[in-house]
N, C-alpha and C positions, 0 to 999 in steps of 0.2 A: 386718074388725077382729079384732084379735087381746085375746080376752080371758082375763088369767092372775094369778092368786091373788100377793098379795104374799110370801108366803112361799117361792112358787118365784120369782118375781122377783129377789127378793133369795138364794137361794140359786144363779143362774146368774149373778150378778152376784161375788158370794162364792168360787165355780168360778173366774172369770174373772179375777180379783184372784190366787188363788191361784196358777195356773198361769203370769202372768203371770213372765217375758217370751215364754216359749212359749204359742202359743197353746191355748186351751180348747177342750174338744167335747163335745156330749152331744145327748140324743133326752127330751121329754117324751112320756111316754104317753098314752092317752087311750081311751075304748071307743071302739069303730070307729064313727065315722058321728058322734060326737058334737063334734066341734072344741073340746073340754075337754081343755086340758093340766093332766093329775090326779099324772103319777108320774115323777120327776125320776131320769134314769137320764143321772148323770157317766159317761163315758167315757175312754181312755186318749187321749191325742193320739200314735199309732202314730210320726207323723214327728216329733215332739219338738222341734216349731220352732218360731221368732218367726213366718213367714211362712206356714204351711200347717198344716193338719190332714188328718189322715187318721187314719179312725175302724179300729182293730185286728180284722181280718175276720173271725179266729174271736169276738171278743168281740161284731162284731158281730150276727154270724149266733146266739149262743147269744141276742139281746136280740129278736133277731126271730121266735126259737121260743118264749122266754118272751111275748112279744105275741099272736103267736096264741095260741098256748093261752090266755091271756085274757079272748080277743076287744078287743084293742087296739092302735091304730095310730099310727105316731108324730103325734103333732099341732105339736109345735112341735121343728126342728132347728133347734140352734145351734153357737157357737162365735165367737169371740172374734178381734178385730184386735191385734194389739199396738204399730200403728204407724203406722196409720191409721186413719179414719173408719172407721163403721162403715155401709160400702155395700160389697155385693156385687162380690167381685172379679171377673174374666174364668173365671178356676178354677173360683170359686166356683159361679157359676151354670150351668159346664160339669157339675159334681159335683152339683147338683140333681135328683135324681132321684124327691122324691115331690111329685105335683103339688098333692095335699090340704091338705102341709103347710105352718106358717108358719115362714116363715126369717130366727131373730134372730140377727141380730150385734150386739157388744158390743164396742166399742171402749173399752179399757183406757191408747189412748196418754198421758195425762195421768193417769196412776193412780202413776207413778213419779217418785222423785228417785235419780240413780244414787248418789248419797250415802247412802241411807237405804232404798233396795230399794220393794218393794210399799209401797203407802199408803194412804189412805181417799181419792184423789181423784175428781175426777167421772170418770164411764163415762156411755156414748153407748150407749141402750139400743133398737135402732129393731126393726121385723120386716118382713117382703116376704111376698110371693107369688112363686115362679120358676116360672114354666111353659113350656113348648118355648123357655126362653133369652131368654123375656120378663120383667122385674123390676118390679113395681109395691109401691111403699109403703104398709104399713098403719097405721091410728091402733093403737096401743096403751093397752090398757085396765089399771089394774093395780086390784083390789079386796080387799079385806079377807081374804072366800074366794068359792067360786066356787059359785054354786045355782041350782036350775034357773029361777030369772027371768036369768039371766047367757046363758043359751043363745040362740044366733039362730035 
């Protein structure tokens, strides 16, 4: 189960709206070994599309030396649909590469009127596990904030 503070919720929710019709990306942080998603790091969407993301390599690699030296690992990767549900696409979980972490997508298809741009509509907020190409669904926890009774 993925447990995460309302105020990142709604700030990768916020991302996701924003970047809409191109899809969104980003990594929460977390000390390593704790599965607390603590530090909300938006990313560029490199390929600038409705259908893909790809996280910018040097930007990535600079988030991955800011983490260790931390001591933190991503806990929760996302990024956003803009035209479908939000289940892991064939890409998608081709491009999963950390087994630890949870992977939410955010479907934004119903967040627009081509008349009137972005909107406040509903978003499809789910998370996974992806490991060796296998995708299992998690409940989503969303709380207040996050303390050490929140931890599994």
């Amino acid at each position: 189960m993925l447990t995460i503070a309302r105020a990142t919720y709604d700030a990768i929710v916020a991302h996701a709206r924003r970047d809409h019709p191109d899809e969104a990306c980003g990594i929460v942080a977390g000390p390593e070994g704790s599965d607390r998603p603590e530090r909300l790091v938006e990313m560029v969407n490199a390929a600038g599309s409705p259908t893909f993301y790809e996280f910018d390599s040097t930007e990535l690699l600079q988030l991955y030396k800011e983490m260790w030296a931390r001591d933190e690992e991503p806990v929760v990767v996302y990024h956003s649909h803009t035209a479908t549900e939000a289940y892991p696409s064939r890409t998608d979980i081709g491009l999963a590469s950390e087994p630890g972490a949870h992977y939410v997508l955010v479907s934004t298809q119903h967040c627009t009127d081509p008349s009137e741009g972005n909107n406040e509509g509903p978003v499809e907020f789910r998370s996974y596990r992806i490991v060796d190409g296998e995708v299992t669904e998690e409940e989503v926890a969303v709380v207040d904030e996050l303390t050490p009774s929140n931890e599994e």
